[in-house]
N, C-alpha and C positions, 0 to 999 in steps of 0.2 A: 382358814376361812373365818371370818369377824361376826358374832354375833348376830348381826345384821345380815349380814351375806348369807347367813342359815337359816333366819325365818325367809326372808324373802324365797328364799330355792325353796321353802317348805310350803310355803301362800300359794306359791305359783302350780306346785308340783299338782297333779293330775290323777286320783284315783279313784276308778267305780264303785259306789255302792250295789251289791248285786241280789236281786232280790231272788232270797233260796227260803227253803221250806226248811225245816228244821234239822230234816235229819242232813238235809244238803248244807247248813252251816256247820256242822260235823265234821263233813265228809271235804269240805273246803280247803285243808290244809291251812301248816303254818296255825294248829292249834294254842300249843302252849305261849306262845307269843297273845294271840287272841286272849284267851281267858287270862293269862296275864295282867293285859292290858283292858279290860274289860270289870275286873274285880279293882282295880287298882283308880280306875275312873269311878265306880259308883260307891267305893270308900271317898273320892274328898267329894261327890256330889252328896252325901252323906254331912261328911265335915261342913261344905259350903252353906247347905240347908241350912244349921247348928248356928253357923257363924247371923247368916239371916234372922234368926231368931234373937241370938244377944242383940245385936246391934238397935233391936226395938223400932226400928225406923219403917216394917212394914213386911210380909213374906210375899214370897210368890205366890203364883195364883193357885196350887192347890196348897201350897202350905197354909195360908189363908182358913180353907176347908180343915184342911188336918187339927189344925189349931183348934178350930173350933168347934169340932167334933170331942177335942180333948177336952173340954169346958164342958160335959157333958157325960161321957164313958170314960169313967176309971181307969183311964191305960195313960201313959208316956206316949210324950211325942213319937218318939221313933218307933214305940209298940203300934201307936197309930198310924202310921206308914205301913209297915207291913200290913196290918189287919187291913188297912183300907184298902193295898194292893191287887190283896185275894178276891176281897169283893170286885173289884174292878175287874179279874180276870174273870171273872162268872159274867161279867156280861159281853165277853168276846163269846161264849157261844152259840146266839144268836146269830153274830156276828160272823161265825164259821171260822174264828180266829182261830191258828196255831201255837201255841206262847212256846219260845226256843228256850235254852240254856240260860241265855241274857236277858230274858225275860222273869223267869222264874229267880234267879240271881240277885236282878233290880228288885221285885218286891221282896228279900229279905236282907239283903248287903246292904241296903242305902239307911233303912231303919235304925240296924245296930247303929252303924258309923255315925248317924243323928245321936242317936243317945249317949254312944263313948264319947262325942265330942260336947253333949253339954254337959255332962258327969265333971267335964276337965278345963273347961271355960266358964269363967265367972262372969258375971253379968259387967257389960261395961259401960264406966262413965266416960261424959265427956261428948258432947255435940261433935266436936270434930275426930274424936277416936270411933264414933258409930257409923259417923258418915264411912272414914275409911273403911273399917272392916266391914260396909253394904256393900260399897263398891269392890272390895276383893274378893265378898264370898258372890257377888254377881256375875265376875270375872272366871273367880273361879269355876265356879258352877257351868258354865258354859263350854270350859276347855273337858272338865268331867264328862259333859254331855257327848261332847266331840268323840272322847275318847271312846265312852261305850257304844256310841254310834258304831263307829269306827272300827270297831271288833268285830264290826257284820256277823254278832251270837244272836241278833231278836231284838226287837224294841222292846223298851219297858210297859207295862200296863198301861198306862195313861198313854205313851207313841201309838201304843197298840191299839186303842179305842178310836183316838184320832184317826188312823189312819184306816180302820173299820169302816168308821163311819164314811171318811170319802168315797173309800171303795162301793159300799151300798147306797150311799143316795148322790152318786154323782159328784156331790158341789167339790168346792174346792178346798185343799187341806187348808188355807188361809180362814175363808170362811168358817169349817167346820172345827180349825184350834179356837178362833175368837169366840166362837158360839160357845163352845166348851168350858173354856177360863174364864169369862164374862159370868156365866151358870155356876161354876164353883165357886168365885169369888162374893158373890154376893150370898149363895147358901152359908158362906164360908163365915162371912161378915152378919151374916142376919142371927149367928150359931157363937158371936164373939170374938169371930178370929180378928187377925191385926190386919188392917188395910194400911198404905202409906204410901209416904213416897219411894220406897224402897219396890214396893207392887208396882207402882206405874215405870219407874225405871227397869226393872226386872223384865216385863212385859218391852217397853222398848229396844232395850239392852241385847236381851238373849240371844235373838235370833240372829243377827248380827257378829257374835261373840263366836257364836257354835258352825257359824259359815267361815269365820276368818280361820280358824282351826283346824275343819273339820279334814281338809284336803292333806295338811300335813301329820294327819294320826289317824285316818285310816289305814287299811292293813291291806295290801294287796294281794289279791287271790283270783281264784278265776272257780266259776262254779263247774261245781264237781258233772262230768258226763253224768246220764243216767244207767242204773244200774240194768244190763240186760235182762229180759223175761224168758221164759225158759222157753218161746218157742223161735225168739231169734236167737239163742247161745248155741255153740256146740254146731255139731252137724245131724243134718235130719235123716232119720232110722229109713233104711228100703222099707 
């Protein structure tokens, strides 16, 4: 089978995301494959981030924020990912949010891998070498996303707000991402982060990126039955 013949069989292919409660992404089977493949996605979303950053041509839309929170509190990039993470899970409780394995994972695995990867990349010259690595850490960033999607372990803090919020006020996850990214981008920017063109392609880009992948790196499972209560288990006493 050519190259070709195996993204397409993989584009095509077919599999649910299932929505479970935490201890039921557990309980899912076909673990070690997941957290796998889950750790191994939010290292190059990690990298990817890193890469956005050298390339100077603009972050995403909370990197944006992060950026320019760090113009500000004495931490590193990637220390500011985590820390910003945590706060972010403090307001899923309002929210009634559950944060899984891949949730908790995402706000400190994505950090490191931001900071081991600018520790080890240099700043780079060159109009045409920036462009590229925006466009591959865009690229890549999106197959990353797919991947820890994909591991159906929890969305990360930020999925996880997002999709809070739809849950509680109705609108729609379109709506309530734009309102979201729009809000950080510009605290992000008014705080010194970097806006560019690499932000409005990002914002374009992504979603697109993390739809074309997401089918062929998801993990197939099936949610776990529920666990019996002790007054339907066993047989009932005379």
């Amino acid at each position: 089978m050519t190259p070709i013949q195996v993204l397409r069989r993989g584009v095509s292919r077919r599999v649910e995301l299932v929505p479970m409660n935490p201890i039921e992404q557990l309980r899912a089977g076909r673990l070690g494959r997941r957290i796998t493949q889950l750790l191994v996605g939010l290292g190059l979303f990690g990298v990817t981030m890193a890469l956005m950053l050298r390339a100077g041509l603009g972050l995403e839309p909370w990197g944006v924020f992060t950026y320019g929170l760090t113009q500000h509190i004495p931490l590193s990039y990637g220390q500011m990912v985590v820390a910003s993470s945590f706060v972010i899970l403090l307001l899923w409780i309002p929210l009634k949010q559950w944060p899984g394995l891949g949730t908790v994972a995402n706000a400190v695995v994505i950090g490191i891998a931001t900071d081991l990867t600018l520790g080890v990349v240099p700043e780079i010259e060159g109009l045409g070498w920036r462009v590229l690595v925006m466009l591959v850490a865009i690229v890549g960033n999106g197959i990353a996303g797919a991947m820890y999607i994909g591991s159906q372990l929890g969305p990360g803090p930020r999925d996880g707000l997002m999709t809070g919020l739809h849950r509680r006020t109705g609108r729609s996850i379109r709506l309530v991402r734009t309102s979201i990214e729009v809000t950080v981008v510009v605290l992000g920017w008014l705080l010194g982060g970097i806006v560019g063109v690499g932000t409005v392609l990002y914002a374009v880009l992504i979603g697109p990126v993390v739809q074309f992948f997401l089918p062929m790196l998801t993990v197939r499972i099936e949610r776990p039955a529920p666990r019996p209560t002790p007054s339907t288990s066993g047989s009932a006493r005379p």
